[in-house]
C-alpha positions in Angstrom: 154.1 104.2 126.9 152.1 105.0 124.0 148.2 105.3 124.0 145.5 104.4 121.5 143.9 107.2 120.9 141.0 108.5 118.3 142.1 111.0 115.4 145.5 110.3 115.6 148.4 109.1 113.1 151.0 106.5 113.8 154.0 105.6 112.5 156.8 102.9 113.2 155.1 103.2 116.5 155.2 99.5 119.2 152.3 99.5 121.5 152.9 96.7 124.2 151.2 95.2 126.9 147.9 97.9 126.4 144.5 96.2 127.9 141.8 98.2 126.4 138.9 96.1 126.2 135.8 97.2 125.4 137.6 100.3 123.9 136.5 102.5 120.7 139.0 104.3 118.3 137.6 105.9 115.7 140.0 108.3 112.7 143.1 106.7 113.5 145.9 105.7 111.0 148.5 102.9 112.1 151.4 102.2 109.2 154.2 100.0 109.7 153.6 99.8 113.9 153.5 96.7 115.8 151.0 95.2 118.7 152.2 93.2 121.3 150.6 91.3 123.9 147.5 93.7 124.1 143.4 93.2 124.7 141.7 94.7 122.3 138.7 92.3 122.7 135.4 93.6 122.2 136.8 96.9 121.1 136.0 99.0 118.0 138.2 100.6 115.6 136.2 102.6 113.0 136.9 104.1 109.7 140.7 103.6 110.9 143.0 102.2 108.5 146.0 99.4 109.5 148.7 99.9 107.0 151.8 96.8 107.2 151.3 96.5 110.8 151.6 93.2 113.2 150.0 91.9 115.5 151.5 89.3 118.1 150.2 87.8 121.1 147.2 89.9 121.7 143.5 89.5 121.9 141.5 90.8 119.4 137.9 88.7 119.9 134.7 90.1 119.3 136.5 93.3 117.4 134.4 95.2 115.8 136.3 96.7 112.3 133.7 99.4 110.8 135.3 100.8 107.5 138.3 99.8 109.2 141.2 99.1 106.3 143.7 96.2 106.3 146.8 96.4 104.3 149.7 94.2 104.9 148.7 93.3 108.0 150.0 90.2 109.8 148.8 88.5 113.2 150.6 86.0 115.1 149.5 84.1 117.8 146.8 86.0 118.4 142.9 85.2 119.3 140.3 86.7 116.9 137.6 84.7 118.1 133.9 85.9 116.6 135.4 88.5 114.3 132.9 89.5 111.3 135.9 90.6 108.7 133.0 91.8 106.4 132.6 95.1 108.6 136.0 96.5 107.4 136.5 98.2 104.3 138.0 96.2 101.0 138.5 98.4 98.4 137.7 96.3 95.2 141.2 97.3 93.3 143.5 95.2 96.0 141.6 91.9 95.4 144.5 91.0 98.2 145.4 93.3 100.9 148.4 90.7 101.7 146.5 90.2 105.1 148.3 87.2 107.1 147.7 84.7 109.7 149.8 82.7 111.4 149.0 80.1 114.4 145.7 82.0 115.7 142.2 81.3 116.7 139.2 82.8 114.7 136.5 80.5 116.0 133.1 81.6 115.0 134.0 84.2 112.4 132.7 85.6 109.1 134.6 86.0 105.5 130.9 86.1 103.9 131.5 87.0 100.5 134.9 89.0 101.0 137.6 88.7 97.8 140.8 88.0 99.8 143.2 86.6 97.0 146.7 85.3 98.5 145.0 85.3 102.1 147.5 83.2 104.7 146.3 81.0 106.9 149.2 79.0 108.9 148.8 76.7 111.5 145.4 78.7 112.5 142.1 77.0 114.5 139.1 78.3 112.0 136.0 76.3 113.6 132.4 77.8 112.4 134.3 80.1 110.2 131.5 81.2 107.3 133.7 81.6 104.0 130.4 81.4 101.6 130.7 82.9 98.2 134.1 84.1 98.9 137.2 84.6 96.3 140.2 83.3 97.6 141.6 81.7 95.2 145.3 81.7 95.3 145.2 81.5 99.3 147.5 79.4 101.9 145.5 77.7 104.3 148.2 75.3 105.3 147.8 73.0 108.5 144.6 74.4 109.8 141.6 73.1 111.0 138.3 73.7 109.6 135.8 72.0 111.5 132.3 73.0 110.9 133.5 75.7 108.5 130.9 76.6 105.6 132.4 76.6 102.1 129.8 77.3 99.3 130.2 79.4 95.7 133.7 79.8 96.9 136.3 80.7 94.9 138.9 78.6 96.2 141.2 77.7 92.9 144.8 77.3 93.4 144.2 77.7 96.8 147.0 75.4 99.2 145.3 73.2 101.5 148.2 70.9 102.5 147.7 69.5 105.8 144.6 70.9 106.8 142.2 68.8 108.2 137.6 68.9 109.1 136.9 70.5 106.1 133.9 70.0 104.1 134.4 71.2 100.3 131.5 70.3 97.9 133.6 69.7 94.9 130.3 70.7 92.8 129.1 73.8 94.5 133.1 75.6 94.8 135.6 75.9 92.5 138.4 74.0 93.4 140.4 73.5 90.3 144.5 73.7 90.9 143.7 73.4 95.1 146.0 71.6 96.7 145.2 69.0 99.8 146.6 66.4 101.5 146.3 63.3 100.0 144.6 61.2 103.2 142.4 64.3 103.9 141.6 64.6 100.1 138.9 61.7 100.6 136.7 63.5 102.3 136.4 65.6 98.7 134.9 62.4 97.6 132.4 61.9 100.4 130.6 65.1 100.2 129.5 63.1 96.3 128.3 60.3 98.1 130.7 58.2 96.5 131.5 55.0 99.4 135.0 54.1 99.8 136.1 50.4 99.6 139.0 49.0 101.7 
């Protein structure tokens, strides 16, 4: 079975069933490999870089991402629970590294001021999640819940909220123009105005 290992390169590589928590990997390349059912939680992966890899199953909460570089990455099913995404390394000419999520958990996490255009977000749980003077406009955030998540100077035009639910969007304080949202959930766009609703 293959290891994780510092100061190496992988390629088309599957790593499977690995429980490395606590672990630290620093100088590593990973492009086009896939994750499966492994613990990375509380681990560190610095100044590595994650190139149109996926991740399924696995636990990845409390990672720690130093200068760590996400492109084309998609998780599945996975728990990312206190993850500060700001850490890792965004180079400011890919205003979206095409980084996807579908049906996780990143409780307690922080998008502080990242620029994450066309960011997915499918059927994920994103409670305390700080997305404060973030750019993701263009982004899917489809089904999702958002309870107690902070949204302010965001950049969230065009973005697809369609069936997600517990968010609370000051329609003065973010840009929201072209967003889609549920119609039902939509009302609580209206409350963060003040405005009272009449049956």
């Amino acid at each position: 079975m293959e290891k994780v290992q510092s100061n190496k390169s992988y390629f088309e590589t599957t790593f499977k069933n690995i429980s490395l928590p606590a672990f630290t990997c620093t100088d590593s390349e990973f492009e086009s490999c896939e994750f499966i059912d492994c613990d990375f939680s509380q681990s560190t992966f610095k100044h590595c870089k994650f190139l149109d890899c996926t991740f399924r199953q696995c636990n990845l909460s409390l990672l720690q991402t130093p200068q760590t570089r996400f492109f084309e990455t998609e998780f599945t099913n996975c728990k990312l629970v206190g993850v500060d995404w700001t850490q890792a390394y965004w180079p400011p000419y890919y205003p979206d590294p095409d980084l996807k999520f579908y049906e996780c958990i990143l409780n307690d996490s922080s998008m502080f001021g990242l620029t994450l255009t066309g960011l997915v977000l499918e059927s994920c749980k994103l409670h305390d999640v700080d997305f404060r003077e973030g750019n993701f406009s263009g982004a899917t955030m489809t089904d999702c819940d958002f309870t107690n998540s902070l949204f302010m100077r965001t950049n969230l035009q065009s973005v697809d909220f369609t069936d997600s639910v517990n968010y609370t969007i000051h329609v003065l304080e973010n840009q929201v123009q072209q967003a889609r949202f549920s119609r039902f959930e939509a009302l609580s766009l209206l409350e963060t105005l003040g405005i009272e609703l009449a049956d």
